[in-house]
BABA-56168 format. One record per residue: residue number from 1; residue in one letter; chain; x, y, z of N, C-alpha, C in turn. Coordinates in steps of 0.2 Angstrom, whole numbers, plus 2048, in hexadecimal, padded with zeros to 3 digits. Last residue first. Example, Ala and Ser with C-alpha at 12.3 -4.5 7.8 and 13.67 -1.06 7.14 Angstrom:
<recs>
[rec 2,"s","A",[840,7F5,823],[844,7FB,824],[840,800,827]];
[rec 1,"a","A",[842,7E4,827],[83E,7EA,827],[842,7F0,827]];
</recs>
This chain:
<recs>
[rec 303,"x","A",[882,85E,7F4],[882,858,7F5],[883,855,7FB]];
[rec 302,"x","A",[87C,86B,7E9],[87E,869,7F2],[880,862,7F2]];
[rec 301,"x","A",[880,868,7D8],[879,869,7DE],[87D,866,7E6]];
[rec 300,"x","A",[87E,868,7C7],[884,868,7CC],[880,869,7D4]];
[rec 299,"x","A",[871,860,7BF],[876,866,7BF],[87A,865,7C6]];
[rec 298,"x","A",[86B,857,7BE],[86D,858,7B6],[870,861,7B8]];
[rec 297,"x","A",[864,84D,7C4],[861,853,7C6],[865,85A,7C1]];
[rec 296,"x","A",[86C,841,7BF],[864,842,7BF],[863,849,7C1]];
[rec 295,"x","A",[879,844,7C0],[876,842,7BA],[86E,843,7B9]];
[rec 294,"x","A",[879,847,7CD],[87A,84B,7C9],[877,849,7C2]];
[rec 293,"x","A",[875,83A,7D3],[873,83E,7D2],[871,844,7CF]];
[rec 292,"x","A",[880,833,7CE],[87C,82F,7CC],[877,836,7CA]];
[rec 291,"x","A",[88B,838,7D3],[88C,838,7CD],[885,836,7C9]];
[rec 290,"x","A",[888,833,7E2],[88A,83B,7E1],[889,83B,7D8]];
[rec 289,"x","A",[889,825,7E0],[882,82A,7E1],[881,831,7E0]];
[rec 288,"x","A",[896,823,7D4],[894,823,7DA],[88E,827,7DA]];
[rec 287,"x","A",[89A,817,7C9],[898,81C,7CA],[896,81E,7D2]];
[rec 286,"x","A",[8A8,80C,7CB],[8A2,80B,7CC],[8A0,816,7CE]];
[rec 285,"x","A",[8B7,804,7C5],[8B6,80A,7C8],[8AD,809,7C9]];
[rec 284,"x","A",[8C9,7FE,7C4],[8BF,7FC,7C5],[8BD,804,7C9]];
[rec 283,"x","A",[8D4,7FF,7BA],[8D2,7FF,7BF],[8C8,7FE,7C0]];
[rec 282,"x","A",[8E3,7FF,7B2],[8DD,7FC,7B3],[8DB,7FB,7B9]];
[rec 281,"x","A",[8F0,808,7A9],[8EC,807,7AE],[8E6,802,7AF]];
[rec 280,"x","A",[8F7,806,79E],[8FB,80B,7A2],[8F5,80A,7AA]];
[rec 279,"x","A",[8FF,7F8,796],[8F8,7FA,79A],[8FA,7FE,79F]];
[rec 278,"x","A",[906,7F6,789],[906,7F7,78F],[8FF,7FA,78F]];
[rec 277,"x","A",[904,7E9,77D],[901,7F0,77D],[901,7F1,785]];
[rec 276,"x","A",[90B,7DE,776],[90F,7E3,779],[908,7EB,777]];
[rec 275,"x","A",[901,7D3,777],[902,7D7,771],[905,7DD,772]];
[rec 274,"x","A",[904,7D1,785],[905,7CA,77F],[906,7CD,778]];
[rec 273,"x","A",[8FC,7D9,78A],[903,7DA,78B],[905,7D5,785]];
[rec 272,"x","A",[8EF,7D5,787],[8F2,7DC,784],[8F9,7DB,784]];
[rec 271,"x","A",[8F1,7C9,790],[8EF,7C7,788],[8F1,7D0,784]];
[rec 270,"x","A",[8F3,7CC,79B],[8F8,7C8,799],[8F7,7CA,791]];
[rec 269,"x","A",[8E7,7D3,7A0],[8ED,7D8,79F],[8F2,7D4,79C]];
[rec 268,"x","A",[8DC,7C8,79D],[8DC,7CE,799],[8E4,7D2,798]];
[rec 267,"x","A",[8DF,7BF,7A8],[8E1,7BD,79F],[8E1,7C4,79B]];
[rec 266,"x","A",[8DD,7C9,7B2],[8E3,7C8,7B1],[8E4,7C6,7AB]];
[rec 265,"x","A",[8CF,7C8,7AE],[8D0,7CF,7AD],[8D9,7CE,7AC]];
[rec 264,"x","A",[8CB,7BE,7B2],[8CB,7C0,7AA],[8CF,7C5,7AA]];
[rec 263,"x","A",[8CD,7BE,7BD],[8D4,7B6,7BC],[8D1,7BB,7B3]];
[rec 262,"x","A",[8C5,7C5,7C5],[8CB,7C5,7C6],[8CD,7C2,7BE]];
[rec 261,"x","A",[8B6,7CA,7B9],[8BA,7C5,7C0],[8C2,7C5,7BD]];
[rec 260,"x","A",[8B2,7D9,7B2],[8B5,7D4,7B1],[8B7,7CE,7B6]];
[rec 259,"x","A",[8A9,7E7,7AD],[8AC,7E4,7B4],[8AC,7DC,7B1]];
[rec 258,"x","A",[8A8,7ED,79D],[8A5,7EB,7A5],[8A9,7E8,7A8]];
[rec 257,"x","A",[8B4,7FB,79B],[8B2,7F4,799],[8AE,7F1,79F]];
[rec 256,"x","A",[8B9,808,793],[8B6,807,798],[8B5,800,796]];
[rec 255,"x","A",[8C9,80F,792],[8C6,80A,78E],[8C1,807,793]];
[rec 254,"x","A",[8CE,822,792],[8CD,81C,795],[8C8,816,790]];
[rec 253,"x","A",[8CC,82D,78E],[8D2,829,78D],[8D4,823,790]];
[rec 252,"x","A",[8BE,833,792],[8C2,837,793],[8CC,832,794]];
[rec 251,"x","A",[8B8,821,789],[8B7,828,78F],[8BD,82A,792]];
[rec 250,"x","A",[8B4,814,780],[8B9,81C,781],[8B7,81F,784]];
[rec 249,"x","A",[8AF,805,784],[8AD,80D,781],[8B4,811,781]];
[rec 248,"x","A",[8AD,7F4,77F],[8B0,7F9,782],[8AE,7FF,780]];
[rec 247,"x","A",[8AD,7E3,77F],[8AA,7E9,77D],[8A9,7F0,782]];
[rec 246,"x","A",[8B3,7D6,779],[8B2,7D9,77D],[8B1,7DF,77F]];
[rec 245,"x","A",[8B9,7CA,773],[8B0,7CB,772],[8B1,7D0,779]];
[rec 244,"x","A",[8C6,7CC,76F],[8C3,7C7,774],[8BC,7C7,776]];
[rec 243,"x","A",[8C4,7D4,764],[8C6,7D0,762],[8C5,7C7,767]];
[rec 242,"x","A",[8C3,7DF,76C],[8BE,7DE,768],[8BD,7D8,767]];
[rec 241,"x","A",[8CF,7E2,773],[8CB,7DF,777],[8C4,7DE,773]];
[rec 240,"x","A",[8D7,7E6,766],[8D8,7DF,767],[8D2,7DB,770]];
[rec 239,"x","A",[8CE,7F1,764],[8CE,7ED,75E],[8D1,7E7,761]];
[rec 238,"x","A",[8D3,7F8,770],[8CD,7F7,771],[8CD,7F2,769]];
[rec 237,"x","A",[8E3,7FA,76E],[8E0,7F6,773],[8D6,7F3,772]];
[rec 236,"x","A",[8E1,801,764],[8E7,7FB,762],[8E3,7F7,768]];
[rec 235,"x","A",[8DD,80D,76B],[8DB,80C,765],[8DF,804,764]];
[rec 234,"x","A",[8E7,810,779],[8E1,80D,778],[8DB,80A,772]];
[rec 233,"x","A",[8F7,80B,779],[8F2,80E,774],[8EB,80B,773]];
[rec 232,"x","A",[8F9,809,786],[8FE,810,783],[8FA,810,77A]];
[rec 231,"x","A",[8EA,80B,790],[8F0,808,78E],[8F3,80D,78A]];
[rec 230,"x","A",[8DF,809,79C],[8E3,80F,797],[8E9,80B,795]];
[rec 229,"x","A",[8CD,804,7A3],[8D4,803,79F],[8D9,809,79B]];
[rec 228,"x","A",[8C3,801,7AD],[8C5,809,7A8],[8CD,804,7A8]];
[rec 227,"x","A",[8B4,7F9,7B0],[8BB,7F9,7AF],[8BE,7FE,7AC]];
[rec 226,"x","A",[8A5,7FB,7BC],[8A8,7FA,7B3],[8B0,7F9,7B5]];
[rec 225,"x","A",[894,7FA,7C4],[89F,7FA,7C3],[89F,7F9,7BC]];
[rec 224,"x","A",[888,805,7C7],[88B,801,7C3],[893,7FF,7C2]];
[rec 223,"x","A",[87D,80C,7CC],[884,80F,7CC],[889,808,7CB]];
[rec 222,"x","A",[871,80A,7CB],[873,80C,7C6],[879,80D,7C6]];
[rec 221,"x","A",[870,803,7D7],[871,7FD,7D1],[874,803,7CC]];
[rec 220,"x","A",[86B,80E,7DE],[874,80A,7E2],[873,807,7D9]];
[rec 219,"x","A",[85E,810,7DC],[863,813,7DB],[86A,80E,7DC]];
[rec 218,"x","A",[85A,802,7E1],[858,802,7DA],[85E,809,7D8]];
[rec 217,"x","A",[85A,805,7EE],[85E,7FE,7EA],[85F,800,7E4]];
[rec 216,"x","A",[853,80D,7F1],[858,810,7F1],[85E,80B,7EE]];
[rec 215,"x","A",[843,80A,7E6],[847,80A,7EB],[84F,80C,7EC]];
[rec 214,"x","A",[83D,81B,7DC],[83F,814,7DE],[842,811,7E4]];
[rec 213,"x","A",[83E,827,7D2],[83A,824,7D7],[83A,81F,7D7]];
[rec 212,"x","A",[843,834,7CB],[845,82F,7CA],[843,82D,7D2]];
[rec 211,"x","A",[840,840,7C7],[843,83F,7C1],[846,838,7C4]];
[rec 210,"x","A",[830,84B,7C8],[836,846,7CA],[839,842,7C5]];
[rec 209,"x","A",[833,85C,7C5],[831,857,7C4],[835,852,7C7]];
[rec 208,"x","A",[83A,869,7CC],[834,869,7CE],[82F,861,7CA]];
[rec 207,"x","A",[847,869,7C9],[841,86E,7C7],[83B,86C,7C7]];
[rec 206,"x","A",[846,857,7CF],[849,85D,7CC],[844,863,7C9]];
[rec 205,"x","A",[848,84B,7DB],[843,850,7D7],[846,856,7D3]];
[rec 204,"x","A",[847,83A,7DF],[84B,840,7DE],[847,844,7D8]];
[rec 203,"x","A",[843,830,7EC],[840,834,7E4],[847,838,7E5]];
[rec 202,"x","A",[845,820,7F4],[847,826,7F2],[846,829,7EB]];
[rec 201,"x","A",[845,814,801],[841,818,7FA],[843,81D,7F9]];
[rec 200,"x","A",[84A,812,80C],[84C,80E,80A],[849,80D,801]];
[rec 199,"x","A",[858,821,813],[84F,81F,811],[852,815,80D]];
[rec 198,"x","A",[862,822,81B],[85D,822,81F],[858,81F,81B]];
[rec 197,"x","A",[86E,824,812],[86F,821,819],[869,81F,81D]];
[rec 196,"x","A",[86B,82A,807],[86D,824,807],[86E,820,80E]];
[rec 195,"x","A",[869,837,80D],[861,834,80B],[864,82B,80A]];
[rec 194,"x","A",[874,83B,810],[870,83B,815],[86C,836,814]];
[rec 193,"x","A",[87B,83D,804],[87F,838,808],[879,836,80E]];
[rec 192,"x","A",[873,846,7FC],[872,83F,7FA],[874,83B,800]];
[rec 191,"x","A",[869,853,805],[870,850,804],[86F,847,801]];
[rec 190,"x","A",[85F,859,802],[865,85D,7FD],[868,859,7FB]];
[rec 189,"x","A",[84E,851,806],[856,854,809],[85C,855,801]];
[rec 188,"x","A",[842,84C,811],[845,84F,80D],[84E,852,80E]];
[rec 187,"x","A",[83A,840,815],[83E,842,818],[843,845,811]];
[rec 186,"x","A",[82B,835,81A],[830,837,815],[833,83E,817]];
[rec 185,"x","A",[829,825,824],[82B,82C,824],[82D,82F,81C]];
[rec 184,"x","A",[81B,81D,82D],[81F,81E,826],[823,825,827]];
[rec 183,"x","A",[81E,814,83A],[81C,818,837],[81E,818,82E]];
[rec 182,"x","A",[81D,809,843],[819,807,83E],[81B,80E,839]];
[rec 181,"x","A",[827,80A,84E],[820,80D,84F],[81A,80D,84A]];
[rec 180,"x","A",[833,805,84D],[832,806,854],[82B,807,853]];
[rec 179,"x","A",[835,805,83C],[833,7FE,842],[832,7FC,849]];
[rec 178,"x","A",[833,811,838],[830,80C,836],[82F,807,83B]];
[rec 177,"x","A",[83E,818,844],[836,818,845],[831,815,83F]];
[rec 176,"x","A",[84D,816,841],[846,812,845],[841,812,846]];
[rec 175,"x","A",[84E,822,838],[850,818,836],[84C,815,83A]];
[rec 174,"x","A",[84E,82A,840],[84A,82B,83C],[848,825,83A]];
[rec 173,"x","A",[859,82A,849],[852,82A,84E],[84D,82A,847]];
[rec 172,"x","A",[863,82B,841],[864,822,845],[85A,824,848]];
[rec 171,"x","A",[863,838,83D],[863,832,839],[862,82D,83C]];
[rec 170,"x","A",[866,83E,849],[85F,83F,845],[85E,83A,842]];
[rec 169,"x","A",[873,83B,84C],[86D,838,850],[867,83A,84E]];
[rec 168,"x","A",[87B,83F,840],[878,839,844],[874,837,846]];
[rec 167,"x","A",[876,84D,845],[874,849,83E],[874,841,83E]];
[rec 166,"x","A",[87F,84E,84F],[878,84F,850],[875,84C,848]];
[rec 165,"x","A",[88C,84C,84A],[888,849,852],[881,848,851]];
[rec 164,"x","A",[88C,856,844],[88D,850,83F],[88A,84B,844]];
[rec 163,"x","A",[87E,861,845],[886,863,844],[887,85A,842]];
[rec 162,"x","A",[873,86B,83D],[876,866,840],[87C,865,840]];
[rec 161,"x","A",[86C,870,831],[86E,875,836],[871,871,83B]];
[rec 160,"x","A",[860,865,82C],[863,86C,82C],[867,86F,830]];
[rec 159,"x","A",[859,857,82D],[861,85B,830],[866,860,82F]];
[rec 158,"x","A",[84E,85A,829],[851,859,82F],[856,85B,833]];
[rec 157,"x","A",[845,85E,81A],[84D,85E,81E],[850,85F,824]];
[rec 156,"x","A",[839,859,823],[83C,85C,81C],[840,861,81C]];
[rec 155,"x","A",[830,84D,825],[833,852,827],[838,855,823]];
[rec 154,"x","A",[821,845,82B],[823,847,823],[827,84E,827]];
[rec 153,"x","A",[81B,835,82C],[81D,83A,831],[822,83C,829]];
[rec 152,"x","A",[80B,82C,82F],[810,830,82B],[814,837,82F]];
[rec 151,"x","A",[805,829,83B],[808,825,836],[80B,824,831]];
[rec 150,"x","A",[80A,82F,84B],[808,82F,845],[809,82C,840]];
[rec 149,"x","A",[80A,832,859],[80C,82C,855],[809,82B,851]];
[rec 148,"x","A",[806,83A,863],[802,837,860],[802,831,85C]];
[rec 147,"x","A",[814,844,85E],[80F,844,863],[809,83F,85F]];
[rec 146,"x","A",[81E,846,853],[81D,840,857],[818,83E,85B]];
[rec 145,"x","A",[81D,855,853],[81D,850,84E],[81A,848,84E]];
[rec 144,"x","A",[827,857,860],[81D,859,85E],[81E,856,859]];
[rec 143,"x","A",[833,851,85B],[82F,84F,861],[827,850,860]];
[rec 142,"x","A",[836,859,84F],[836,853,852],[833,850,857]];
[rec 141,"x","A",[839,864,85B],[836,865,852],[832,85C,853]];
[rec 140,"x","A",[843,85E,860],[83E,862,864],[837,861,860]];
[rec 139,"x","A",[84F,85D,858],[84A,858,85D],[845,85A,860]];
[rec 138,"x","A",[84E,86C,857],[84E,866,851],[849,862,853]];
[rec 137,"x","A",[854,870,862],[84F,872,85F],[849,86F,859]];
[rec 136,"x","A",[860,869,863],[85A,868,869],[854,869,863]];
[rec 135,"x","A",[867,86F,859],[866,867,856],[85F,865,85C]];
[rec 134,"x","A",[869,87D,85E],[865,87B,858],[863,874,857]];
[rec 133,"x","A",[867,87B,86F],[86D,87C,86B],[864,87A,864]];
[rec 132,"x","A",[85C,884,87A],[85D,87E,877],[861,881,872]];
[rec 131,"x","A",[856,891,880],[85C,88F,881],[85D,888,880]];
[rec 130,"x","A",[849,891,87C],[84E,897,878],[855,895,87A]];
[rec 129,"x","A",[845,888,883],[844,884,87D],[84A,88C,879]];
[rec 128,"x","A",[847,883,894],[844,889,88F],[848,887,887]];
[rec 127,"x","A",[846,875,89A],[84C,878,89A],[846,87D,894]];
[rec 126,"x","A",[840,869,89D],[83F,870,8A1],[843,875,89F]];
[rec 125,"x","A",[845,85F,896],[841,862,895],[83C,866,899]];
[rec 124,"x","A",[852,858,894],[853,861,893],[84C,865,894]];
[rec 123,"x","A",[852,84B,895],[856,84E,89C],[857,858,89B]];
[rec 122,"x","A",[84A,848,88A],[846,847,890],[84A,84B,896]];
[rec 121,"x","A",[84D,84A,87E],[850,84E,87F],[84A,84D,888]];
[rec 120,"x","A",[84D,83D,874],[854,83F,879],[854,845,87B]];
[rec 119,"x","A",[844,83A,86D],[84A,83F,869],[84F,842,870]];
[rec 118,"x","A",[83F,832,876],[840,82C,86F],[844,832,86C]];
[rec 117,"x","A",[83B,83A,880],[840,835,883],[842,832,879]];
[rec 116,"x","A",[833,842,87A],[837,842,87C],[83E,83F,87D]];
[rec 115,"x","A",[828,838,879],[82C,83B,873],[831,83F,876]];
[rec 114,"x","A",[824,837,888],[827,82F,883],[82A,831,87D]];
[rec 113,"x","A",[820,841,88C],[826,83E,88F],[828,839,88A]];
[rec 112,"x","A",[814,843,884],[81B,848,884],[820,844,888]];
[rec 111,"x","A",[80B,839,884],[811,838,87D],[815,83E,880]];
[rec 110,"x","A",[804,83B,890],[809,837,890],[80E,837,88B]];
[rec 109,"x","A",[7F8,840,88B],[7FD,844,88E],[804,841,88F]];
[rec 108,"x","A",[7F2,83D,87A],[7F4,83B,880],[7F9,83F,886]];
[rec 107,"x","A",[7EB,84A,870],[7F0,842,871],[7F3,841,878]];
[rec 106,"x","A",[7E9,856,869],[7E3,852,86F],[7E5,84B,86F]];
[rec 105,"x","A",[7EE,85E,863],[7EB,85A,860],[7E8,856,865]];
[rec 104,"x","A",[7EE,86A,86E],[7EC,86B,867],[7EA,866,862]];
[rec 103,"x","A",[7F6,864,875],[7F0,866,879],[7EB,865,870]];
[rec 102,"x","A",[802,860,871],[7FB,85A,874],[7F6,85D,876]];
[rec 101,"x","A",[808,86E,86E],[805,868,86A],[800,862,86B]];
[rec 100,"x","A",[807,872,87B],[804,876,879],[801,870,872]];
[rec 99,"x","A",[812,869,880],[80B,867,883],[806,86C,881]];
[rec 98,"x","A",[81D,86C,879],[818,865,876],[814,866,87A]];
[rec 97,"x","A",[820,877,881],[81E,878,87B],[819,872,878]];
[rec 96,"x","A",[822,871,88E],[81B,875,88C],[81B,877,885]];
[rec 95,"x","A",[82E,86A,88B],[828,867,88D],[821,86C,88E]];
[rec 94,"x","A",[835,874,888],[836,870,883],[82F,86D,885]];
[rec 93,"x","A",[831,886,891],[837,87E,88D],[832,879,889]];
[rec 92,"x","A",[830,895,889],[82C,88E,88C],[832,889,88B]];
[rec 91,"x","A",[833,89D,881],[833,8A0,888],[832,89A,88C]];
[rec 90,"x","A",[835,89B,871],[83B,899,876],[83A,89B,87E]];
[rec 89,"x","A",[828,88F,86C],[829,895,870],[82E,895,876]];
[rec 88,"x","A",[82C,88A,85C],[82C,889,861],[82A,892,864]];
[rec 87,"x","A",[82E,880,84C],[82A,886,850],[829,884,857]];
[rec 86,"x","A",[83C,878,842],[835,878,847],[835,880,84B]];
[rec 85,"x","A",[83C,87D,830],[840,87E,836],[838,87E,83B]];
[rec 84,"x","A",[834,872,824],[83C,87A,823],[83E,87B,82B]];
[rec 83,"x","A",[82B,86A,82D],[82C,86C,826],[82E,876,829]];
[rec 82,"x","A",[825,85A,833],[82A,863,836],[82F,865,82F]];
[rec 81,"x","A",[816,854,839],[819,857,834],[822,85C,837]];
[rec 80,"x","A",[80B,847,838],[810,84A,83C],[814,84D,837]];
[rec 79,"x","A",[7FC,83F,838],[802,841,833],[805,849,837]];
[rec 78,"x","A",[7EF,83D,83A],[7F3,835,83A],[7FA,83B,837]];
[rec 77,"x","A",[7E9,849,83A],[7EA,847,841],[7EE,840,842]];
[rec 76,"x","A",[7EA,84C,82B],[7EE,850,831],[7F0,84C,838]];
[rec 75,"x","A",[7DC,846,827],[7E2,842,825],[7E9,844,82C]];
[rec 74,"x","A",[7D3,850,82D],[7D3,848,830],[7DA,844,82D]];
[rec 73,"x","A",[7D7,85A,826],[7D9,857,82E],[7D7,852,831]];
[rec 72,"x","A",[7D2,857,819],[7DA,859,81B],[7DB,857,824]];
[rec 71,"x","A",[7C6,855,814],[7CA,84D,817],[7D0,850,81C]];
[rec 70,"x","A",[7C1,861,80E],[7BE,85B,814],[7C3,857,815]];
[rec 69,"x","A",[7CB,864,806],[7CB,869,80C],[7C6,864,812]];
[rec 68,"x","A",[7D8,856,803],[7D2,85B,801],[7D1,85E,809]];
[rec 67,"x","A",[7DE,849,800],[7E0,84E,801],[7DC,853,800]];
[rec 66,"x","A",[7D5,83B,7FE],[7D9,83F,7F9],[7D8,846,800]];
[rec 65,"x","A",[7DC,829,807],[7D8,830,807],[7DA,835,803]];
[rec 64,"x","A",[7E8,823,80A],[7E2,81D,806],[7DE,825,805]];
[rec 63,"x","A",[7F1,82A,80F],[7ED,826,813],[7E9,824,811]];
[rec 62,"x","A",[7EF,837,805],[7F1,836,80B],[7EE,82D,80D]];
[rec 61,"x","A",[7ED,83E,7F5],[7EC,838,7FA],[7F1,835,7FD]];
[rec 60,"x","A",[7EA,848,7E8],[7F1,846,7EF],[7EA,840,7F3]];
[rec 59,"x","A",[7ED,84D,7D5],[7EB,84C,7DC],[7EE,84A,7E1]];
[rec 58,"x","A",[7EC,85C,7CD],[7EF,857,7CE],[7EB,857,7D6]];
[rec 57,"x","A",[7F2,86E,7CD],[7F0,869,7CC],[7F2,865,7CD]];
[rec 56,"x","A",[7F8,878,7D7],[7F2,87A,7D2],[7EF,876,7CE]];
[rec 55,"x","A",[7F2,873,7E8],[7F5,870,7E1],[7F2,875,7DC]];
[rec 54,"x","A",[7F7,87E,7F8],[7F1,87A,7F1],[7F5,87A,7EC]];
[rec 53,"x","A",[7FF,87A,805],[7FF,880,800],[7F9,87A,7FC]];
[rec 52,"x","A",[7FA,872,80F],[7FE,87A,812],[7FD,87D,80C]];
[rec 51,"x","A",[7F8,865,80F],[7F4,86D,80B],[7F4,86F,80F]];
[rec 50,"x","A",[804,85E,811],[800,85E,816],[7FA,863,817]];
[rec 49,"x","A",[807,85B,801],[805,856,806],[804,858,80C]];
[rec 48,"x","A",[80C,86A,7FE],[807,867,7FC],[803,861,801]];
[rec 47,"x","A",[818,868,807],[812,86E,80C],[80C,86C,809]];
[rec 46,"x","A",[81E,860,801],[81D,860,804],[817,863,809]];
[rec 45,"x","A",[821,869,7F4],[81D,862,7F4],[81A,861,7FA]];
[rec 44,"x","A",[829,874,7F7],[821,875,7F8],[81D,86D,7F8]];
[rec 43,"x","A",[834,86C,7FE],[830,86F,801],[829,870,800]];
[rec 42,"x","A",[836,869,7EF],[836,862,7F3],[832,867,7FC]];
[rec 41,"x","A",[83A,871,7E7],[834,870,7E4],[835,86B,7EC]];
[rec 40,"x","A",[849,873,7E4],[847,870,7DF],[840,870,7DF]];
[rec 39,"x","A",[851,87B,7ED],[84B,87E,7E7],[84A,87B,7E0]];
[rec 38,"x","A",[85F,871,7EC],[85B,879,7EF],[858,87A,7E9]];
[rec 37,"x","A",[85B,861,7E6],[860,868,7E8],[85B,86C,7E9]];
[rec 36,"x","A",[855,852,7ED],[854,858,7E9],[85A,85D,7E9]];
[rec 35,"x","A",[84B,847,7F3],[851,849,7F1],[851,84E,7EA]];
[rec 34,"x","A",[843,83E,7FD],[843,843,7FC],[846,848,7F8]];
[rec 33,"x","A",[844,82D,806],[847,832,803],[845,835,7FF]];
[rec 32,"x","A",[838,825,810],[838,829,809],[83E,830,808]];
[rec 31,"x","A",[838,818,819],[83A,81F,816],[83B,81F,811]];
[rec 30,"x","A",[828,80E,81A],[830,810,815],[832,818,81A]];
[rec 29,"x","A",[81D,80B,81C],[821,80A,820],[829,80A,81C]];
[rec 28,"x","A",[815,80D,80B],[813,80D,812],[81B,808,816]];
[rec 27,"x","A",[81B,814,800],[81C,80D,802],[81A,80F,809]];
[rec 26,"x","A",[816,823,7F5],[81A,821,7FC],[817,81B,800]];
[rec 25,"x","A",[818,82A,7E6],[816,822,7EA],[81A,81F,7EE]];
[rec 24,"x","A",[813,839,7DE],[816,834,7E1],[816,830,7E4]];
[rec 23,"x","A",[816,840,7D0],[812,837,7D1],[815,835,7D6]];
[rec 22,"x","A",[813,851,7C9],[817,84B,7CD],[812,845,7CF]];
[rec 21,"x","A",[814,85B,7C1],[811,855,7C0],[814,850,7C3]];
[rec 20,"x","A",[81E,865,7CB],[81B,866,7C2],[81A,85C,7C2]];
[rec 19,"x","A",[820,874,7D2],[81E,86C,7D1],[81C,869,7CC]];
[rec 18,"x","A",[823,881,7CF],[826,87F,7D0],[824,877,7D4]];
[rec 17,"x","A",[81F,889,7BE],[81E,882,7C2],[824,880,7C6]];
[rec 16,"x","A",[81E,89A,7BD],[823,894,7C0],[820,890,7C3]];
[rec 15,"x","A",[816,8A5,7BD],[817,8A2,7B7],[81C,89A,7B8]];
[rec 14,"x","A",[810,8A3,7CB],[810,8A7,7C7],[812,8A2,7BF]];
[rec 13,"x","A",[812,891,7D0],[812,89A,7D3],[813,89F,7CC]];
[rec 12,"x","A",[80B,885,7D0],[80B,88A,7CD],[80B,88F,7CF]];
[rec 11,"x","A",[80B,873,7D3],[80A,879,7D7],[80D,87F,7D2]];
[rec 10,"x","A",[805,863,7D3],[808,869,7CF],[806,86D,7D1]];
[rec 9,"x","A",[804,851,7CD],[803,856,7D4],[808,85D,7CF]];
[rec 8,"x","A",[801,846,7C7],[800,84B,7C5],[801,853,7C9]];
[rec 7,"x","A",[7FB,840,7D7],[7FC,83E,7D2],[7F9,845,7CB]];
[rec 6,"x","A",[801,836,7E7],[800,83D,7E1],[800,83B,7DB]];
[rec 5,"x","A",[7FE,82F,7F3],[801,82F,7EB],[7FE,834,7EB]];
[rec 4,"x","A",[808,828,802],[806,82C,7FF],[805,82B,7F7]];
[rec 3,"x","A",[806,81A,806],[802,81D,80B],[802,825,807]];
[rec 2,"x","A",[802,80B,7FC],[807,812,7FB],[803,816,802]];
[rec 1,"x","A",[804,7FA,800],[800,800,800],[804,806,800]];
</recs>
């Protein structure tokens, strides 16, 4: 079951679609990587899915239900959100701010200690919330979020502003809440290195189209091993690995060949060298996600 789809979903500011026909299909109890560069469109998507902003077109469904002005808060009450930066009152500590949130959605008094305690900040929360470090603040965000234990939990970019400590620890508390609490999470973010270490789904969105929806397996496979070969006459070389039924490209001087087992690859250096053609190099190499991305969002972007 997809707990989110859209379909054809698209937002129009002025003359700029800055969402443009998206399809998207969020795997109940996944995380959902998110991915994008700055001002790709992945914020307003998001505020779409909680109708914070309206589709110019296209449709959403939450929860087996379409997103509309009747359904929206009944959807709202299964779904936890902290979109761009969490809202607080820095005169209150950390435990009457959530107790302003449980009052508001009318969930158990109890979840303030137990979310708490689940982003660690149970030994801070008397303490005034204007004198929390940024990453506090975070978990804080987090925390009201969590009130209730929602089915969808949709956060967008996290780890903003975190130190490397602290991104850890956001990341390790995200991974567990599929199998600590049934959730589903989608979780937006700039960085690849991030979205690889948390989601087990991942979209990548460009100017506002998705340009690539699948699991995080399905990306890894594109980044494919090869062999790069250089010898002292590449031309002379690739007619005699021709000849071995072997089939090779030219790239920037190099003879690209797929990935070959040990014992071929040595036949391979014996057999060149057999036909006096030195091999100035032979190495295996594999595209990385950094390279994959790029190629799909088709311009140079944070990473």
């Amino acid at each position: 079951m997809n707990i989110i789809e859209t379909d054809n979903l698209c937002k129009q500011y002025g003359a700029a679609l800055r969402v443009a026909h998206l399809d998207m299909r969020v795997p109940e109890g996944s995380v959902y990587g998110f991915l994008g560069p700055n001002g790709a469109g992945k914020s307003t998507t998001l505020k779409m899915l909680l109708g914070l902003v309206r589709p110019t077109e296209g449709s959403i469904r939450v929860l087996g239900k379409s997103m509309d002005r009747g359904s929206r808060l009944e959807i709202l009450r299964q779904v936890g959100s902290l979109i761009e930066s969490p809202s607080y009152y820095g005169h209150l500590t950390g435990e009457e701010n959530l107790r302003i949130v449980q009052t508001l959605r009318d969930v158990p008094e109890k979840d303030i200690r137990e979310v708490l305690e689940i982003v660690r900040l149970d030994g801070q929360r008397d303490k005034k919330v204007a004198h929390y470090s940024l990453g506090m603040k975070q978990r804080l965000g987090l925390a009201a979020a969590l009130l209730g234990y929602p089915k969808l939990l949709i956060l967008d970019e996290p780890t903003n502003g975190l130190d490397p400590a602290g991104i850890q620890e956001m990341r390790e508390l995200i991974c567990s809440l599929p199998e600590r609490f049934g959730m589903t999470v989608v979780v937006s973010s700039h960085l690849l290195s991030e979205i690889d270490q948390m989601a087990d789904h991942v979209a990548i969105i460009r100017e506002g189209e998705l340009v690539f929806q699948n699991t995080l397996e399905a990306l890894h496979s594109r980044s494919c091993h090869h062999l790069a070969l250089r010898s002292t006459n590449n031309a002379v070389a690739r007619i005699l690995l021709s000849e071995r039924g072997i089939s090779c490209q030219d790239e920037e001087g190099y003879l690209i060949l797929p990935i070959l087992p040990d014992e071929e690859a040595a036949r391979l250096s014996v057999f060149l060298t057999e036909h006096r053609m030195g091999i100035v190099r032979l190495e295996e190499r594999q595209r990385s996600l950094e390279d994959i991305f790029l190629e799909l969002t088709g311009k140079a972007a944070s990473l």
